[in-house]
N, CA and C atoms of all chains as a GROMACS GRO file, in nm:
protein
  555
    1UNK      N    1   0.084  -0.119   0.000
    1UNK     CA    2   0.000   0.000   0.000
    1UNK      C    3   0.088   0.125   0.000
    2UNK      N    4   0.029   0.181  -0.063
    2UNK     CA    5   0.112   0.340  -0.043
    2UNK      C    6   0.030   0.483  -0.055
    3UNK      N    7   0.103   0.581  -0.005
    3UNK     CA    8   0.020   0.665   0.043
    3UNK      C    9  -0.014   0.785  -0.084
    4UNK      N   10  -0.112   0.875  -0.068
    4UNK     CA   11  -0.108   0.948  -0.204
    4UNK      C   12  -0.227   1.117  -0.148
    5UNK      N   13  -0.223   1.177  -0.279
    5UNK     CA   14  -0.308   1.253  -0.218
    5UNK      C   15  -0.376   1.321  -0.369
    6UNK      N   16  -0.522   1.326  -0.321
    6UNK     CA   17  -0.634   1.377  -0.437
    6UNK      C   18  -0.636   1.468  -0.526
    7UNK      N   19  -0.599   1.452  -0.630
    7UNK     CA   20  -0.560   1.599  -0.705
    7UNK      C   21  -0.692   1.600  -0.777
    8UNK      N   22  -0.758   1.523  -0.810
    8UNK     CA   23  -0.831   1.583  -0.920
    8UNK      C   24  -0.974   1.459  -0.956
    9UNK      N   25  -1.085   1.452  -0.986
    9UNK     CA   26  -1.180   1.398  -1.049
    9UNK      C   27  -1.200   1.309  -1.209
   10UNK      N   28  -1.215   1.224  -1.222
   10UNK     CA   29  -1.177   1.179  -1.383
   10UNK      C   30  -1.319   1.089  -1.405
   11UNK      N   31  -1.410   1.190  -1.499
   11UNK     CA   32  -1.532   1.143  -1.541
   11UNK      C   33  -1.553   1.012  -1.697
   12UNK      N   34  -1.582   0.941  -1.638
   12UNK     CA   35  -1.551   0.830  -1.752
   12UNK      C   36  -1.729   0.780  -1.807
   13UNK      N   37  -1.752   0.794  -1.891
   13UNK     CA   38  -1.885   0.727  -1.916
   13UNK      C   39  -1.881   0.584  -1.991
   14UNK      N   40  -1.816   0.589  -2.059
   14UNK     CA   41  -1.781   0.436  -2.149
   14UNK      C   42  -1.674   0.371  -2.038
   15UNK      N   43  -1.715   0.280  -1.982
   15UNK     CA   44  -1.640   0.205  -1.928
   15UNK      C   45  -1.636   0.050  -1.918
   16UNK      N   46  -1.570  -0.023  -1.876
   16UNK     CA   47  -1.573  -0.176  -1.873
   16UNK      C   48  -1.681  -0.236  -1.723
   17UNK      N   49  -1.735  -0.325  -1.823
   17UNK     CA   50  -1.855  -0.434  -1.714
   17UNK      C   51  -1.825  -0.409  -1.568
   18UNK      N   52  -1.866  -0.352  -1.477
   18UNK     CA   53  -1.854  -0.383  -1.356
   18UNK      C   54  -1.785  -0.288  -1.263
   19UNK      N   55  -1.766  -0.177  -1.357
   19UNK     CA   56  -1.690  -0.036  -1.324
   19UNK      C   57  -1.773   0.049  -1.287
   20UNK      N   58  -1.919  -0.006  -1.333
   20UNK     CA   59  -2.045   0.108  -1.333
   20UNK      C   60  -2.052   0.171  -1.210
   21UNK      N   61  -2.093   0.274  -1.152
   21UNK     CA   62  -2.103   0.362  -1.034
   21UNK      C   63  -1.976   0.403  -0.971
   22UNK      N   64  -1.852   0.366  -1.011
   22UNK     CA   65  -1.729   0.339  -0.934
   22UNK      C   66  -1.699   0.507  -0.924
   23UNK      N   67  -1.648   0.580  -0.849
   23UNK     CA   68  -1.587   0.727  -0.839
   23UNK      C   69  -1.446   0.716  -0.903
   24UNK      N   70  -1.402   0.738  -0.973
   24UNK     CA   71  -1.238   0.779  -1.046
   24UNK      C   72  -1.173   0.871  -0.954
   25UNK      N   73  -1.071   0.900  -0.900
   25UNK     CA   74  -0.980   0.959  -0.893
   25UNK      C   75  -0.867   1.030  -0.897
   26UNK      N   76  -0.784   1.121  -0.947
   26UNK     CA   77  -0.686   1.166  -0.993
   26UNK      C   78  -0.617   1.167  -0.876
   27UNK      N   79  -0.495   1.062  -0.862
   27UNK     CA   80  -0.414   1.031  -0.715
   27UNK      C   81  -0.242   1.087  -0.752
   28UNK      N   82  -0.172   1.154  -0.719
   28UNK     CA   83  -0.081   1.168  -0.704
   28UNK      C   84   0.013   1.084  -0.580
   29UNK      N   85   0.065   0.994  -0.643
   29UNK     CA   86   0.124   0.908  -0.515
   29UNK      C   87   0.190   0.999  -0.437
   30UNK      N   88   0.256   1.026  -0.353
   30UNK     CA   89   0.392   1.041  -0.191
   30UNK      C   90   0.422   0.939  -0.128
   31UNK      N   91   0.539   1.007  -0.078
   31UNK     CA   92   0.647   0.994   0.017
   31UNK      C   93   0.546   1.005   0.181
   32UNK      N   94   0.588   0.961   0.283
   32UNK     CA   95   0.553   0.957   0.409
   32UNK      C   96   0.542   1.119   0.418
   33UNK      N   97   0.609   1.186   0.378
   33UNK     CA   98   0.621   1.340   0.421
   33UNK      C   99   0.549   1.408   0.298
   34UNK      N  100   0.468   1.394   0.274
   34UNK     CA  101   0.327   1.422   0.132
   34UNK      C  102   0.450   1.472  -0.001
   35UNK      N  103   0.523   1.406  -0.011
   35UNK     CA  104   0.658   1.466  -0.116
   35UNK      C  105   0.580   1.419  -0.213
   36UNK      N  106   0.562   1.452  -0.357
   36UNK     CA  107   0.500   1.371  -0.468
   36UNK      C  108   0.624   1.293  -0.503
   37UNK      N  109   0.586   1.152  -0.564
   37UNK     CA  110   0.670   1.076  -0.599
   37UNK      C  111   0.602   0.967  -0.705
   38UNK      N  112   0.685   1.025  -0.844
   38UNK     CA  113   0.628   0.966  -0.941
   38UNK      C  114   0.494   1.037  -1.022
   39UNK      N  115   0.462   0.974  -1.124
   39UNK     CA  116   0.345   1.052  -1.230
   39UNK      C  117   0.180   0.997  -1.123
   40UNK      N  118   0.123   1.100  -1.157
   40UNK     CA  119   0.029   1.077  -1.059
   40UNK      C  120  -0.141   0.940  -1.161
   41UNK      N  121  -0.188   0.906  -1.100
   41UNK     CA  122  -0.253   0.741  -1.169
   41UNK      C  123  -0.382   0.776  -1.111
   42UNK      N  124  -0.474   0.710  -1.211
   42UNK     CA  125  -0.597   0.680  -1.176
   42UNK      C  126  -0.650   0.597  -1.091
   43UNK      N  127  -0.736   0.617  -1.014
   43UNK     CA  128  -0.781   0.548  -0.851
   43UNK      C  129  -0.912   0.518  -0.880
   44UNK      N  130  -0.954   0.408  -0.796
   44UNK     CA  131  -1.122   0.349  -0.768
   44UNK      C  132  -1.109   0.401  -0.631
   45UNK      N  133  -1.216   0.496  -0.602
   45UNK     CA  134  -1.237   0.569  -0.401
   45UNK      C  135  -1.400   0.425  -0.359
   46UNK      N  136  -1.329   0.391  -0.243
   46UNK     CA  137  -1.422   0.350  -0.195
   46UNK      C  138  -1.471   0.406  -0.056
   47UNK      N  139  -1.358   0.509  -0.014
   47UNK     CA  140  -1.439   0.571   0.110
   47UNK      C  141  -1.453   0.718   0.120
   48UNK      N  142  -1.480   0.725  -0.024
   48UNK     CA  143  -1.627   0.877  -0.041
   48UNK      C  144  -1.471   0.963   0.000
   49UNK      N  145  -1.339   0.962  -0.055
   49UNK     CA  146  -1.247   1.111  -0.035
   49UNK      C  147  -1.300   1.169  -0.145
   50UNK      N  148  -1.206   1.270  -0.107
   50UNK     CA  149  -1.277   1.426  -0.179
   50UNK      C  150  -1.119   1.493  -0.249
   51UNK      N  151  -1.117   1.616  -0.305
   51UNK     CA  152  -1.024   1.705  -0.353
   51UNK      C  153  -0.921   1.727  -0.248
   52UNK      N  154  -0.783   1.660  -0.281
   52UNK     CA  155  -0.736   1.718  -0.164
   52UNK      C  156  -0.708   1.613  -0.035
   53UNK      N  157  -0.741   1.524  -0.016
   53UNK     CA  158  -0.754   1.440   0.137
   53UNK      C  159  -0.587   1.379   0.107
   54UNK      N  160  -0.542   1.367   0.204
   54UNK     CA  161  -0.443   1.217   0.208
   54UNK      C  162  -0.513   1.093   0.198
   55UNK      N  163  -0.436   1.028   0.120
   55UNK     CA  164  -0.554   0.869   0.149
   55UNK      C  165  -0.408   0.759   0.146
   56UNK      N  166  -0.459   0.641   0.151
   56UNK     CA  167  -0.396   0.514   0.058
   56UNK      C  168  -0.432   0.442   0.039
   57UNK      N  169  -0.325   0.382  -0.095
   57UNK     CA  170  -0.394   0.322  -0.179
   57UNK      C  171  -0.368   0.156  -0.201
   58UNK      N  172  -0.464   0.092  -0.222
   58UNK     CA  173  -0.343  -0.088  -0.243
   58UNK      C  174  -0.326  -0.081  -0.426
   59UNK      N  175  -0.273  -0.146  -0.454
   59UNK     CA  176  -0.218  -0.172  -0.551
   59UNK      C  177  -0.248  -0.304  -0.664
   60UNK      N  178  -0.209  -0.319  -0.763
   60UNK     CA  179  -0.223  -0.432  -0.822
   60UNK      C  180  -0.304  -0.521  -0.851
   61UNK      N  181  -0.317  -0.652  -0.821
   61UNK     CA  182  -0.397  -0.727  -0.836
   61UNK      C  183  -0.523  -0.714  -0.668
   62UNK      N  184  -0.455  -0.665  -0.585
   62UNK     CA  185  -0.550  -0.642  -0.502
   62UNK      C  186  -0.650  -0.536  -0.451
   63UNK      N  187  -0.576  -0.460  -0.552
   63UNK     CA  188  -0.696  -0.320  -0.573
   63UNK      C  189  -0.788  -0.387  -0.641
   64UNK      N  190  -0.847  -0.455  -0.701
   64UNK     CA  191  -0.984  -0.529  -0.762
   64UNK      C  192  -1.001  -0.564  -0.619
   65UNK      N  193  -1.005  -0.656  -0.556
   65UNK     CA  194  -1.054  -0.710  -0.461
   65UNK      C  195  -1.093  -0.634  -0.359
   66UNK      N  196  -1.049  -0.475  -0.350
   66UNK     CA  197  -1.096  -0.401  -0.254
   66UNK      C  198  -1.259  -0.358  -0.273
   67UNK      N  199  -1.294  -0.430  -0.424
   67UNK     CA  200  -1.399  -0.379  -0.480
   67UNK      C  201  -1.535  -0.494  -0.466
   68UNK      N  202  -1.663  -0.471  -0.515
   68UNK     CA  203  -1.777  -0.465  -0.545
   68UNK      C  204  -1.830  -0.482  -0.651
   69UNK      N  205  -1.795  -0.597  -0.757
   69UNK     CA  206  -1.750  -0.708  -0.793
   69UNK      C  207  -1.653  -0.699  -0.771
   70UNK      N  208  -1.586  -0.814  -0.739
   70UNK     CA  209  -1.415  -0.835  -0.707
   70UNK      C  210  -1.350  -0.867  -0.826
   71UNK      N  211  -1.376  -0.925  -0.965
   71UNK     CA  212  -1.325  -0.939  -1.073
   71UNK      C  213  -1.342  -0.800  -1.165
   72UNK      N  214  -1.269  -0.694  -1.166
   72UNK     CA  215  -1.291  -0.627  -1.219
   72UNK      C  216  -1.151  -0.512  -1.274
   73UNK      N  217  -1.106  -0.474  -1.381
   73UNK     CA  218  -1.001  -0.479  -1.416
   73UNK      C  219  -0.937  -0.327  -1.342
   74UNK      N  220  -0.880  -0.292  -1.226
   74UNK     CA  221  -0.844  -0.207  -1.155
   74UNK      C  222  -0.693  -0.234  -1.112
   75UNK      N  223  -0.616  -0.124  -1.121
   75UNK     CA  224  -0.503  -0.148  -1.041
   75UNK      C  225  -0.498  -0.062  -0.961
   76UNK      N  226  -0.550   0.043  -0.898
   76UNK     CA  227  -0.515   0.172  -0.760
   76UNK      C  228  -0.640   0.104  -0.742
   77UNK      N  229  -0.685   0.080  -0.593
   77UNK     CA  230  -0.765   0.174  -0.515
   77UNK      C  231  -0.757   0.233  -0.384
   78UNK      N  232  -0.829   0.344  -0.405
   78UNK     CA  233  -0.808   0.402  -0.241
   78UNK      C  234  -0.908   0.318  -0.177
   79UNK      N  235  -0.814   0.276  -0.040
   79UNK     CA  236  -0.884   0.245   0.079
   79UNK      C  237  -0.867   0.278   0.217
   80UNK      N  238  -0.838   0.396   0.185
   80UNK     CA  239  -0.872   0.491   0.320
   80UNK      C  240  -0.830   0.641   0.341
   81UNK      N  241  -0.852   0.705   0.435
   81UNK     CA  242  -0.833   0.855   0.434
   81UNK      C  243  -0.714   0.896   0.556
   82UNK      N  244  -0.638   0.910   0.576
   82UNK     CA  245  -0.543   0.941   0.638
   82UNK      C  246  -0.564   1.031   0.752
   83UNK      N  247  -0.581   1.040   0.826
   83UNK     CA  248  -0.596   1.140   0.940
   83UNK      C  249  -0.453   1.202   0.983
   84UNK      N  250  -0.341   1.132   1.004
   84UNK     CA  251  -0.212   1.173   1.020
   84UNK      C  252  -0.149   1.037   1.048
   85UNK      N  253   0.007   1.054   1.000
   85UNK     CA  254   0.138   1.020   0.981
   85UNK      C  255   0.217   1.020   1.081
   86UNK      N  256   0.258   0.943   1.190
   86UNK     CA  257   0.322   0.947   1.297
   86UNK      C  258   0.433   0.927   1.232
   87UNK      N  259   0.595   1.006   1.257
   87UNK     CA  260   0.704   0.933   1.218
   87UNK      C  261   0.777   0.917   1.344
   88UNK      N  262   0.889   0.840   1.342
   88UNK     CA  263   1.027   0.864   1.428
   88UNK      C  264   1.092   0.990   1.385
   89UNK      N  265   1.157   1.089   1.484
   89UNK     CA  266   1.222   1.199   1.442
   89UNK      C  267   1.361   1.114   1.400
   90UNK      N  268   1.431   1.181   1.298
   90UNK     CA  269   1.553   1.107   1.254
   90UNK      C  270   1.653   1.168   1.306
   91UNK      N  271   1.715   1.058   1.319
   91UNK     CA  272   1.871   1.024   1.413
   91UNK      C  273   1.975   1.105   1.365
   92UNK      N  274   1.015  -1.241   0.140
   92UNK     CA  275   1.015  -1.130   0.204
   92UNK      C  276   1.090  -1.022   0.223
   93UNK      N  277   1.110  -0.902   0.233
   93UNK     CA  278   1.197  -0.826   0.283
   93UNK      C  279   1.209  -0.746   0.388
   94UNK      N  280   1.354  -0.746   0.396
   94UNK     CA  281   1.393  -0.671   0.544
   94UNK      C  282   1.330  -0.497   0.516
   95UNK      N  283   1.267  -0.475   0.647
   95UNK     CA  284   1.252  -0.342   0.631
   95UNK      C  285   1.267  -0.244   0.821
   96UNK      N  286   1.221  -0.134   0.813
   96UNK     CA  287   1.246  -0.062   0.881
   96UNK      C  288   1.078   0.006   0.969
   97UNK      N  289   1.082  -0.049   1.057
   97UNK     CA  290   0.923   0.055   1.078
   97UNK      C  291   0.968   0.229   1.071
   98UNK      N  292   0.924   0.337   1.036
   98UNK     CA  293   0.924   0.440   1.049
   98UNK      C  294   0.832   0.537   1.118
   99UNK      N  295   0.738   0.474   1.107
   99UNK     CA  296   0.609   0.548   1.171
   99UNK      C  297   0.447   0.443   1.107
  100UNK      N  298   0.365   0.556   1.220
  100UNK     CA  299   0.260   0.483   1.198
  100UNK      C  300   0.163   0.586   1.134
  101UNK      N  301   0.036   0.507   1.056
  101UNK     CA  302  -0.074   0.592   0.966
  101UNK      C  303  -0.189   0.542   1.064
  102UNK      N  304  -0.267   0.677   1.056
  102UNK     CA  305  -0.379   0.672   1.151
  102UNK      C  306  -0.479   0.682   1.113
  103UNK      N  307  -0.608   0.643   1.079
  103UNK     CA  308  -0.750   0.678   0.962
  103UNK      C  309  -0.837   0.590   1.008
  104UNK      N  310  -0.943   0.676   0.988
  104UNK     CA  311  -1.045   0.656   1.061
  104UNK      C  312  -1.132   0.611   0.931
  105UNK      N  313  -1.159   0.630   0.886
  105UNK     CA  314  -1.254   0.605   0.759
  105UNK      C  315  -1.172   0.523   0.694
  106UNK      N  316  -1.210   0.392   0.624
  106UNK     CA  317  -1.114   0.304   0.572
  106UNK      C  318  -1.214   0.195   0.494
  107UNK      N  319  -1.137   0.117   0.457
  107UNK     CA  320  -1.223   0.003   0.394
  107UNK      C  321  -1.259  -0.089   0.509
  108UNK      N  322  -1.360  -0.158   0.510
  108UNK     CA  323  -1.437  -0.267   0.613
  108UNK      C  324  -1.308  -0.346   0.634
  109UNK      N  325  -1.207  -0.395   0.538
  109UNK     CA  326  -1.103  -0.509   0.580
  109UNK      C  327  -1.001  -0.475   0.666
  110UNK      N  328  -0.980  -0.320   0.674
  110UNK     CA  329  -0.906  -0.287   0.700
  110UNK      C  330  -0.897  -0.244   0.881
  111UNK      N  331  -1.038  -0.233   0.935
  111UNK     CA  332  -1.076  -0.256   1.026
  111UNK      C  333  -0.982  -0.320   1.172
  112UNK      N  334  -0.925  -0.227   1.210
  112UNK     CA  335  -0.885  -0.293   1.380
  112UNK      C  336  -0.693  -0.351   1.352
  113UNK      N  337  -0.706  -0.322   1.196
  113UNK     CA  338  -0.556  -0.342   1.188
  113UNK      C  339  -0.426  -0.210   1.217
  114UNK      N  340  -0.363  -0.240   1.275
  114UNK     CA  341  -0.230  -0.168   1.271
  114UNK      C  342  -0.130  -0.110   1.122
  115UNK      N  343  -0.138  -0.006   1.093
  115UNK     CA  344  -0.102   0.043   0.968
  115UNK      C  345   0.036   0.108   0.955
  116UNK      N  346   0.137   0.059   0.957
  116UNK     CA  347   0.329   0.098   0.950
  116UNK      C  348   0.329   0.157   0.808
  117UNK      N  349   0.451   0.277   0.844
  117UNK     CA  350   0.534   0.321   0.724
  117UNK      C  351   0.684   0.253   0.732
  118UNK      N  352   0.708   0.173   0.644
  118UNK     CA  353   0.786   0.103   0.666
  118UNK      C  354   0.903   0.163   0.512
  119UNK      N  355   0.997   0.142   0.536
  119UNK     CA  356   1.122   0.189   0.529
  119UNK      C  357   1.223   0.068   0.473
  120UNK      N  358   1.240   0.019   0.306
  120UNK     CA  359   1.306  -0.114   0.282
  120UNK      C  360   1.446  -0.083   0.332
  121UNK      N  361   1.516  -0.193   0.350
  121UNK     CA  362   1.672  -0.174   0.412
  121UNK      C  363   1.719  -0.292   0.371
  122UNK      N  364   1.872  -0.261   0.357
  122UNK     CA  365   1.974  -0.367   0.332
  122UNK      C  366   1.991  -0.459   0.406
  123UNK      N  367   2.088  -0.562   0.394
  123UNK     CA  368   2.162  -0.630   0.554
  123UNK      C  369   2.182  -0.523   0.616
  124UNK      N  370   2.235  -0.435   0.548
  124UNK     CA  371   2.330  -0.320   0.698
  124UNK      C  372   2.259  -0.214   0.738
  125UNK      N  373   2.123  -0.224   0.738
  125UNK     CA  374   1.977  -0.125   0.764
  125UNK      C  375   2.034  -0.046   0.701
  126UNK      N  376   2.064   0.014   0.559
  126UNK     CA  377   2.079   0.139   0.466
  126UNK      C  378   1.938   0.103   0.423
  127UNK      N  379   1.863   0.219   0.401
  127UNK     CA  380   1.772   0.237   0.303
  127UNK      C  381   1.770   0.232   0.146
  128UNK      N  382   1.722   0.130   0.100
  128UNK     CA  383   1.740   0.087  -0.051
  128UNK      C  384   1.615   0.100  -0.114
  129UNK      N  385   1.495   0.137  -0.093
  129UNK     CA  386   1.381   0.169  -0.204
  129UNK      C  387   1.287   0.247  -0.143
  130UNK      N  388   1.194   0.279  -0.202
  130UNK     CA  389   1.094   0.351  -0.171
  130UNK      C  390   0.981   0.298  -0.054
  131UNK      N  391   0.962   0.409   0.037
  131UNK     CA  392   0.868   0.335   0.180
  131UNK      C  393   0.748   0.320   0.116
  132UNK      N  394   0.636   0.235   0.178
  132UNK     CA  395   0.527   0.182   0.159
  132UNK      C  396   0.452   0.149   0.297
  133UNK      N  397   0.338   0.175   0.266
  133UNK     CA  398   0.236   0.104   0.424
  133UNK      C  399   0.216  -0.076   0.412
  134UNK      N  400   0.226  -0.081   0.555
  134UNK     CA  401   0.190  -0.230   0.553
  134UNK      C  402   0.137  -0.242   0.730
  135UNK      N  403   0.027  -0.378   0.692
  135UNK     CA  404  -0.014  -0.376   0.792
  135UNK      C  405   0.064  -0.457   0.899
  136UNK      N  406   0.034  -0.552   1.019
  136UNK     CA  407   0.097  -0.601   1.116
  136UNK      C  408   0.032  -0.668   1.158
  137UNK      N  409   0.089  -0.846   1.179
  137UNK     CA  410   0.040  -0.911   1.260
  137UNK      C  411   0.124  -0.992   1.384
  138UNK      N  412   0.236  -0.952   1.397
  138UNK     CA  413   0.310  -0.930   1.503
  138UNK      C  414   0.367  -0.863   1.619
  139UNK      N  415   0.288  -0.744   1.648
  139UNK     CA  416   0.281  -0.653   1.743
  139UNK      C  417   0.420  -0.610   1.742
  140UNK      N  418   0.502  -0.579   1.612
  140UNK     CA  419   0.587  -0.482   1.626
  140UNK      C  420   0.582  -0.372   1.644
  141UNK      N  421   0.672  -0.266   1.684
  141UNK     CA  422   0.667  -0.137   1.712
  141UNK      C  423   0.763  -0.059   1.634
  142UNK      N  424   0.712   0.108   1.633
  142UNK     CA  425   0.846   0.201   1.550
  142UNK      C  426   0.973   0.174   1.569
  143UNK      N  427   1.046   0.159   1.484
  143UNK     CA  428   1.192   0.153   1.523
  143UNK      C  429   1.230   0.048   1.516
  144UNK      N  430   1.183  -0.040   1.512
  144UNK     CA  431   1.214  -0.198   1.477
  144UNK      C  432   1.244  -0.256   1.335
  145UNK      N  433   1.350  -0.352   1.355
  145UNK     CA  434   1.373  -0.384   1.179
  145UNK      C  435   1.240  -0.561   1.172
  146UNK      N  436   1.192  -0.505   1.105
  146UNK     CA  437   1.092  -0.639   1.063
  146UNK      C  438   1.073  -0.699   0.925
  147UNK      N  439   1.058  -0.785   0.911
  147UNK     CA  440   1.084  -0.875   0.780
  147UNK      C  441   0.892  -0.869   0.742
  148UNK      N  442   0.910  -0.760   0.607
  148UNK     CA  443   0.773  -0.775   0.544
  148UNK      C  444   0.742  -0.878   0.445
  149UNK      N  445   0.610  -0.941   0.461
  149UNK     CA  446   0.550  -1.030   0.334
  149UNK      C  447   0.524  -0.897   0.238
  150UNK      N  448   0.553  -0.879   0.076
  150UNK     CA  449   0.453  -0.824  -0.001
  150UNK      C  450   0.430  -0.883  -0.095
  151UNK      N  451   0.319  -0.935  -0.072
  151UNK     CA  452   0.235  -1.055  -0.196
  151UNK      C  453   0.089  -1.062  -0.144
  152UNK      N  454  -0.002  -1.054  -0.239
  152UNK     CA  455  -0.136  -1.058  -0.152
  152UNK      C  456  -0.195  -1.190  -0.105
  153UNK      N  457  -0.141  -1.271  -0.185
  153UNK     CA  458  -0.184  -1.428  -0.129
  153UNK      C  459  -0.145  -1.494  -0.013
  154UNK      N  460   0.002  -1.461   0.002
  154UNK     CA  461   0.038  -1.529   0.134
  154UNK      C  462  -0.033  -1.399   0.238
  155UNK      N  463  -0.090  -1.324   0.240
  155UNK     CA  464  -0.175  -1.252   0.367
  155UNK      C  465  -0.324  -1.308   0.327
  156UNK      N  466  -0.344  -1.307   0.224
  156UNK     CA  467  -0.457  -1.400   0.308
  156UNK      C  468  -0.484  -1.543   0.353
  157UNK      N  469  -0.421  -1.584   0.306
  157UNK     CA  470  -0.372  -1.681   0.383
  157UNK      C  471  -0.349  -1.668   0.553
  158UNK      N  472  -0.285  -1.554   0.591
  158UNK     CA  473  -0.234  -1.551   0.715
  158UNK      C  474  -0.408  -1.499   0.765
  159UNK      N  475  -0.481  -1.399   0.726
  159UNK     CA  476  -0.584  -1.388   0.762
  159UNK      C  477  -0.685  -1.483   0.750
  160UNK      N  478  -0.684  -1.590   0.632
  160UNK     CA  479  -0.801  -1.712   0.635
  160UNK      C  480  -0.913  -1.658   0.583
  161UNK      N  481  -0.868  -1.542   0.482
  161UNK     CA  482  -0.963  -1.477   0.401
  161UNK      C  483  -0.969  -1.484   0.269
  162UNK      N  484  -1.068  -1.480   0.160
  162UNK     CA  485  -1.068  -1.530   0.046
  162UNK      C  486  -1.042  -1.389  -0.024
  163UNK      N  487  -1.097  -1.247  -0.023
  163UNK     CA  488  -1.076  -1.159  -0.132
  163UNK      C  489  -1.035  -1.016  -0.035
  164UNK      N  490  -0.903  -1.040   0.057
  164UNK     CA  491  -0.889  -0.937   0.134
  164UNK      C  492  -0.800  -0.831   0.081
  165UNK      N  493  -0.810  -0.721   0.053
  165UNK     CA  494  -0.755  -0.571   0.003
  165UNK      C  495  -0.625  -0.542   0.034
  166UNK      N  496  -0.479  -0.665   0.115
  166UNK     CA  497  -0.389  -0.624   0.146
  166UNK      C  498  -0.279  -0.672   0.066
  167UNK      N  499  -0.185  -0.570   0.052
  167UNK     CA  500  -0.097  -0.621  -0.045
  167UNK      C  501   0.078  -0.656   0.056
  168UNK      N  502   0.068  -0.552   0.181
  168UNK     CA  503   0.177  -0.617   0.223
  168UNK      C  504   0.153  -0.621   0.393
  169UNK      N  505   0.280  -0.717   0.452
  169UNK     CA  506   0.226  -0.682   0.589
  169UNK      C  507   0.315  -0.757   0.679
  170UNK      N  508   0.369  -0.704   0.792
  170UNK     CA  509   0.477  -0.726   0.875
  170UNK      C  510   0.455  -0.843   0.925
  171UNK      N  511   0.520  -0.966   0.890
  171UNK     CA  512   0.502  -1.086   0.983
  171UNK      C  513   0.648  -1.155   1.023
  172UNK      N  514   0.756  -1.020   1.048
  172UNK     CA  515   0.832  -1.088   1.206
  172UNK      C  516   0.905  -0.951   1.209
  173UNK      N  517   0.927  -0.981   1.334
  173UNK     CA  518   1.028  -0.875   1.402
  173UNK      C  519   1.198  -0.960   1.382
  174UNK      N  520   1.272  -0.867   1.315
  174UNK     CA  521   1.412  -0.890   1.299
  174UNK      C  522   1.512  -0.911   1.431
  175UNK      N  523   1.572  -0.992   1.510
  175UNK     CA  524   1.679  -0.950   1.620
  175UNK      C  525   1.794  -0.914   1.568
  176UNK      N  526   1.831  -0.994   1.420
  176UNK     CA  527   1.955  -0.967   1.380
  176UNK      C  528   1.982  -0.994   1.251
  177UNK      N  529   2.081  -0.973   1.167
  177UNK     CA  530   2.128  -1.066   1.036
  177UNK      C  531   2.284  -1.098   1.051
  178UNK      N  532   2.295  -1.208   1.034
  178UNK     CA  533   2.412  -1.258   1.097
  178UNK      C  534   2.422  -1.298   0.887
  179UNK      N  535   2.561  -1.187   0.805
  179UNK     CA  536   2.596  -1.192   0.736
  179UNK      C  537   2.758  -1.286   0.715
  180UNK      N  538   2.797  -1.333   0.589
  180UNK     CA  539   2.885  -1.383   0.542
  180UNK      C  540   2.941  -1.519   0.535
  181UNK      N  541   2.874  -1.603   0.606
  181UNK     CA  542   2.858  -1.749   0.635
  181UNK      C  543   2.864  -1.793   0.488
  182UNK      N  544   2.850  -1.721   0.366
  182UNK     CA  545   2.844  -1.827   0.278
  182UNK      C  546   2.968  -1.766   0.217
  183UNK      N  547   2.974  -1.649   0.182
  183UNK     CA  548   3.029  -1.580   0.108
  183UNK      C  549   3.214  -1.624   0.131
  184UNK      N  550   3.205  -1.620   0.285
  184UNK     CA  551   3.347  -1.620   0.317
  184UNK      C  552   3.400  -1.796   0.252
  185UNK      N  553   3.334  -1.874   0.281
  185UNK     CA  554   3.374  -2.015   0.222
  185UNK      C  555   3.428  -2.033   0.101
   0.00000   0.00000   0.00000
């Protein structure tokens, strides 16, 4: 899983079997310290974030399974909203 | 598996149903010699490790569910041991 944060909305009407109702996301992955890292990817939200939230995300073959059909061709989804980031102060 | 680093913890309240009651690490990959070698990632915990600890992560989604006894669970990686040591060169030196 890794962490990311909401840049943007992505309205899709033609989509594949089983995608229907799904919310899109425009996710910019980060770093523990909200650093962007890497080109930012399209997300399935399953817990209603908004413009802007920290979230994270699973990945791969198990971002389908975070879903509602579980066979369904996804690689991000967000599954959850971040409230805050505890770190160790560094040494 | 790989060796990694706890760094801190993620806190969220709103989450997916699976995700429920689990412990959520920023974990930190590391060498034998705890240098940091890739990019951190969250993972969950089923060994009651703590920050600061070097722990050996699963990331594969099958062997966790497996460890959970669940058929379509949302996790892709997740701490199952706490490191005491790596006792290097046993092969190398031969």
């Amino acid at each position: 899983m890794i962490l990311g944060k909401v840049i943007g909305r992505v309205v899709v009407s033609t989509k594949y079997e089983g995608l229907e109702g799904k919310k899109f996301l425009m996710v910019q992955p980060t770093d523990e310290k909200w650093q962007p890292r890497g080109d930012a990817v399209v997300a399935i939200d399953t817990v209603m974030a908004g413009l802007g939230d920290p979230v994270y995300m699973v990945l791969s073959r198990e971002a389908a399974l975070a879903l509602d059909p579980w066979f369904v061709p996804v690689d991000h989804t967000i599954v959850g909203i971040v409230d805050s980031v505890d770190l160790v102060p560094e040494a | 598996m790989t060796l990694g680093k706890v760094i801190g913890t993620v806190v969220s309240t709103i989450k997916h149903p699976e995700y429920n009651g689990l412990k959520l690490f920023v974990i930190q990959p590391v060498d034998t010699n705890g240098k940091p070698n890739d990019e951190t990632f969250l993972a969950v915990d089923v060994v009651q490790a703590g920050v600061g600890d070097t722990v050996l992560v699963l990331r594969e989604g099958n062997g966790i569910r497996q460890i959970f006894k669940k058929k379509n669970l949302p996790i892709r990686s997740c701490v199952v041991g706490v490191v005491d040591h790596v006792e290097k060169g046993c092969w190398a030196s031969r």
